[in-house]
Backbone bond lengths (Angstrom), bond angles and torsions (degrees), N, CA, C in turn:
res aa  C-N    CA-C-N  psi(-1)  N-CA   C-N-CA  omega(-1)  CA-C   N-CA-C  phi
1 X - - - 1.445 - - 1.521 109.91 -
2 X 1.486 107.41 144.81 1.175 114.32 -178.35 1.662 114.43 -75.74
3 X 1.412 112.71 131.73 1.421 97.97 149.60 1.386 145.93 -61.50
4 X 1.479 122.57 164.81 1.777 114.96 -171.53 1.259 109.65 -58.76
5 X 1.450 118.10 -52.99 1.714 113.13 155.60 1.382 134.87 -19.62
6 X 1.529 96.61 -66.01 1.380 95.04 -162.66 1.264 104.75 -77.50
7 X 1.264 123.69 -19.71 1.820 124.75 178.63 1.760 82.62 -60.40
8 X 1.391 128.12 -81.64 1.224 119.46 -172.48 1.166 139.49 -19.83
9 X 1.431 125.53 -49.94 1.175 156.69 135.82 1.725 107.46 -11.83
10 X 1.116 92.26 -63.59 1.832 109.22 -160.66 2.302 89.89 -74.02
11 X 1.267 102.48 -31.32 1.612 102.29 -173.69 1.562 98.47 -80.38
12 X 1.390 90.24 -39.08 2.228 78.87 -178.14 1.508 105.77 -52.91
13 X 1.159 113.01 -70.82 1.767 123.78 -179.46 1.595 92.98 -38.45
14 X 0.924 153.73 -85.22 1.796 142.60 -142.12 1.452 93.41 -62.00
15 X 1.522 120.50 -31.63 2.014 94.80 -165.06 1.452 96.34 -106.66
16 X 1.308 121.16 4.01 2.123 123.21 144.46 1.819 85.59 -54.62
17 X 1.507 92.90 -85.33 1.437 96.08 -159.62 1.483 128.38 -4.17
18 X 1.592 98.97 -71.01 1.230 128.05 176.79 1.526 123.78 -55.52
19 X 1.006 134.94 14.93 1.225 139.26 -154.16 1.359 116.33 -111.74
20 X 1.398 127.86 88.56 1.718 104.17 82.58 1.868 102.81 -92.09
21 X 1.166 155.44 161.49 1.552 139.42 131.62 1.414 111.41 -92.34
22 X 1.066 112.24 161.13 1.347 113.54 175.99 1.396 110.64 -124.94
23 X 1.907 107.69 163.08 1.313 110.32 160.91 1.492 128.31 -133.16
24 X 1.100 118.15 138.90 1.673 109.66 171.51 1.860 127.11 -59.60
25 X 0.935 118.72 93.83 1.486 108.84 161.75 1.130 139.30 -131.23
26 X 1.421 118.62 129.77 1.503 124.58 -155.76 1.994 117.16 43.70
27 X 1.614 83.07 48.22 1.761 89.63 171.47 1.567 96.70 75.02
28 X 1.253 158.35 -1.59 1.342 161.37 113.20 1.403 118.24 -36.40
29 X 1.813 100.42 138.97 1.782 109.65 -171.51 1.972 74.11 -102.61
30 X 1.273 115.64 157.34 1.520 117.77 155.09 1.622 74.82 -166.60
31 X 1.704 95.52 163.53 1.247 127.13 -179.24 1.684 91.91 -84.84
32 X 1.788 78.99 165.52 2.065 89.58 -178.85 1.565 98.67 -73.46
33 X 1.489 93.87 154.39 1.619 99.34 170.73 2.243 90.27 -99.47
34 X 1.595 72.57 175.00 1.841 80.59 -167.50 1.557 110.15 -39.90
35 X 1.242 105.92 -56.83 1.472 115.17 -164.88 1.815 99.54 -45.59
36 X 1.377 120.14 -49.77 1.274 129.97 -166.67 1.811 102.72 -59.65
37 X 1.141 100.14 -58.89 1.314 111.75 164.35 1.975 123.86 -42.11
38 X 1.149 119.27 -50.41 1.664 139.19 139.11 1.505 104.67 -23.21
39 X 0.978 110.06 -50.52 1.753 114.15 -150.88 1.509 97.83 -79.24
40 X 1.532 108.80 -54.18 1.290 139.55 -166.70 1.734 92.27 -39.14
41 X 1.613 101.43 -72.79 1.169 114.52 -176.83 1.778 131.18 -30.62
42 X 1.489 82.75 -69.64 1.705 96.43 169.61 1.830 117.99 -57.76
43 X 1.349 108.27 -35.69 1.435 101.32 170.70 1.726 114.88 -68.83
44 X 1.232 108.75 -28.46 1.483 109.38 179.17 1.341 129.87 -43.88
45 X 2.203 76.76 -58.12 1.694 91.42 -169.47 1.572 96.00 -82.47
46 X 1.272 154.43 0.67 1.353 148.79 175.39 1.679 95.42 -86.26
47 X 1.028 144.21 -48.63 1.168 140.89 163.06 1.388 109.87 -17.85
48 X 1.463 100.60 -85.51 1.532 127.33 166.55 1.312 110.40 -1.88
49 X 1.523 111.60 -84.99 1.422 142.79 179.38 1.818 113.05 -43.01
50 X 1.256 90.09 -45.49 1.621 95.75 162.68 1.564 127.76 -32.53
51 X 1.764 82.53 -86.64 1.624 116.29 178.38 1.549 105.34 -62.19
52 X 1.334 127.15 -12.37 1.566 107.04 173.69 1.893 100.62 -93.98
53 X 1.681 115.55 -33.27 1.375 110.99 179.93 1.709 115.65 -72.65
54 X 1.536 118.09 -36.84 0.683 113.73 160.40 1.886 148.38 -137.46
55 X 1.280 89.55 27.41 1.720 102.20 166.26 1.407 110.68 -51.51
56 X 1.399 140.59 -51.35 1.073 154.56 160.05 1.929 96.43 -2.03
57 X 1.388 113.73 -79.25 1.360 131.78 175.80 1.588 113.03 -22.77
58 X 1.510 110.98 -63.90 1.456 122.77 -174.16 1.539 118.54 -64.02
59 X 1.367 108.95 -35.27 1.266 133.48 -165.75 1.467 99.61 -96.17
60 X 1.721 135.86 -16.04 1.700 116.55 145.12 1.222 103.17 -71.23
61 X 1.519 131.69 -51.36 1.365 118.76 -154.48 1.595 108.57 -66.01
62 X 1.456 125.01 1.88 1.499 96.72 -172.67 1.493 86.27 -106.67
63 X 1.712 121.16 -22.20 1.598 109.04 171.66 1.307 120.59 -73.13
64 X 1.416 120.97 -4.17 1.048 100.88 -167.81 1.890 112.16 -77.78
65 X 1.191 98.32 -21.31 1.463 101.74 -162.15 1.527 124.73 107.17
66 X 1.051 115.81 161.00 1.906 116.64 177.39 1.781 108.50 -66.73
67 X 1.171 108.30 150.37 1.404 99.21 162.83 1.440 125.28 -54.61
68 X 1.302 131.90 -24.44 1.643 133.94 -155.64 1.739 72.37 -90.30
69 X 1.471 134.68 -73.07 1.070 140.23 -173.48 1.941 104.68 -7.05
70 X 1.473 82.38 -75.44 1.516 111.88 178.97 1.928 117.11 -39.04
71 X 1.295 98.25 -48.27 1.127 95.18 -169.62 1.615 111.63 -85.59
72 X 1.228 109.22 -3.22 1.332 129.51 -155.60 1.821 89.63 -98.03
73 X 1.105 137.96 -27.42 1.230 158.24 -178.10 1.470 103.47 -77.12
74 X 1.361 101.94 -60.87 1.723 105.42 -179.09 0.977 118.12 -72.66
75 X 1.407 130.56 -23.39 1.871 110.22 171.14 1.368 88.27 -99.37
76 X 1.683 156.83 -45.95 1.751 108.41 173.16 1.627 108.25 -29.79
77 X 1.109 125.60 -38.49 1.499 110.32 -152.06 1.223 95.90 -103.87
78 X 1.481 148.54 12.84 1.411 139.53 130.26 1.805 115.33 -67.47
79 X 1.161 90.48 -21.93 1.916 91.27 -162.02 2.042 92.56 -103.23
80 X 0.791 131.99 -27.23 1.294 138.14 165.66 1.666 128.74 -85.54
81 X 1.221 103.19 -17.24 1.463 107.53 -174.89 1.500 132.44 79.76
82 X 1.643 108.99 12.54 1.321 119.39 -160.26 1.672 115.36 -113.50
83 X 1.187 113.52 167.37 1.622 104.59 179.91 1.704 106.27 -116.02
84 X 0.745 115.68 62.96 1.631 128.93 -172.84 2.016 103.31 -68.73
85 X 1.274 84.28 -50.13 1.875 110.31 -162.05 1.876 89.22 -66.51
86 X 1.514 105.40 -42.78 1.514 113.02 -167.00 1.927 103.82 -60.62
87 X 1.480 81.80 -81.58 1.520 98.25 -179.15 1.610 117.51 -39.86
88 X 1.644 108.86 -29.29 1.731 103.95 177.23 1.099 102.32 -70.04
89 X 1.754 143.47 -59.18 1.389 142.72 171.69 1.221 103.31 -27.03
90 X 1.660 129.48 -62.70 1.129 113.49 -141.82 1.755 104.67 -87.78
91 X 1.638 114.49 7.31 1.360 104.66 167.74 1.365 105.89 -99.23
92 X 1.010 130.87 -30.88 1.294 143.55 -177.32 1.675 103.92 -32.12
93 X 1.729 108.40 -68.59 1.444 142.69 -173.53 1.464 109.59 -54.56
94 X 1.614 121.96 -42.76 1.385 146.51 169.37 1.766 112.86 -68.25
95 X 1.051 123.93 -55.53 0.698 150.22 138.89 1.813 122.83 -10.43
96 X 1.639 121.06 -61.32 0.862 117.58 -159.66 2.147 81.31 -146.37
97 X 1.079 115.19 66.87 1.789 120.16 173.83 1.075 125.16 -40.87
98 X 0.911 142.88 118.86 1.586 148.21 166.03 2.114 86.00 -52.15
99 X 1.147 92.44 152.77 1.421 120.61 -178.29 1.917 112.75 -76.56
100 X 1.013 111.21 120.21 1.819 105.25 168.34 1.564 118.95 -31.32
């Protein structure tokens, strides 16, 4: 995992990269002035920092499946004898790590 830095680091370089940006004002395209450019940055790399601390979160809930899904798993696997419902959680979780 990246550090807060180096995610930062890695966001300064993409909005260099990217450069010219522009902005709309009062129906006008103009490029960012520095400060805008400043802003750009720090929102980037806070983004960043986010989605590496917690993307993890979003990315079980869409594997995990619906609840009816879910529950629909656990009684086959009361009425069958199987761990279907278990073993899917536990790739799911493996799968997608909570962060150190």
């Amino acid at each position: 995992m990246a550090t807060k830095e180096e995610l930062q680091t890695q966001a300064d370089a993409e909005i260099e990269a990217a450069k010219p940006l522009y902005a709309m004002v009062n129906s006008e395209r103009r490029e960012f002035t520095d400060a805008e450019y400043a802003q750009a940055k720090v929102d980037l790399g806070n983004s960043k920092w986010e989605t590496q601390q917690f993307g993890y979160i979003e990315a079980r809930q869409e594997a995990y499946g619906s609840i009816g899904d879910q529950l629909d798993m656990q009684y086959k696997d009361l009425v069958d004898g199987t761990t279907v419902w278990k073993d899917h959680i536990a790739k799911v979780k493996s799968d997608n790590p909570k962060p150190a």
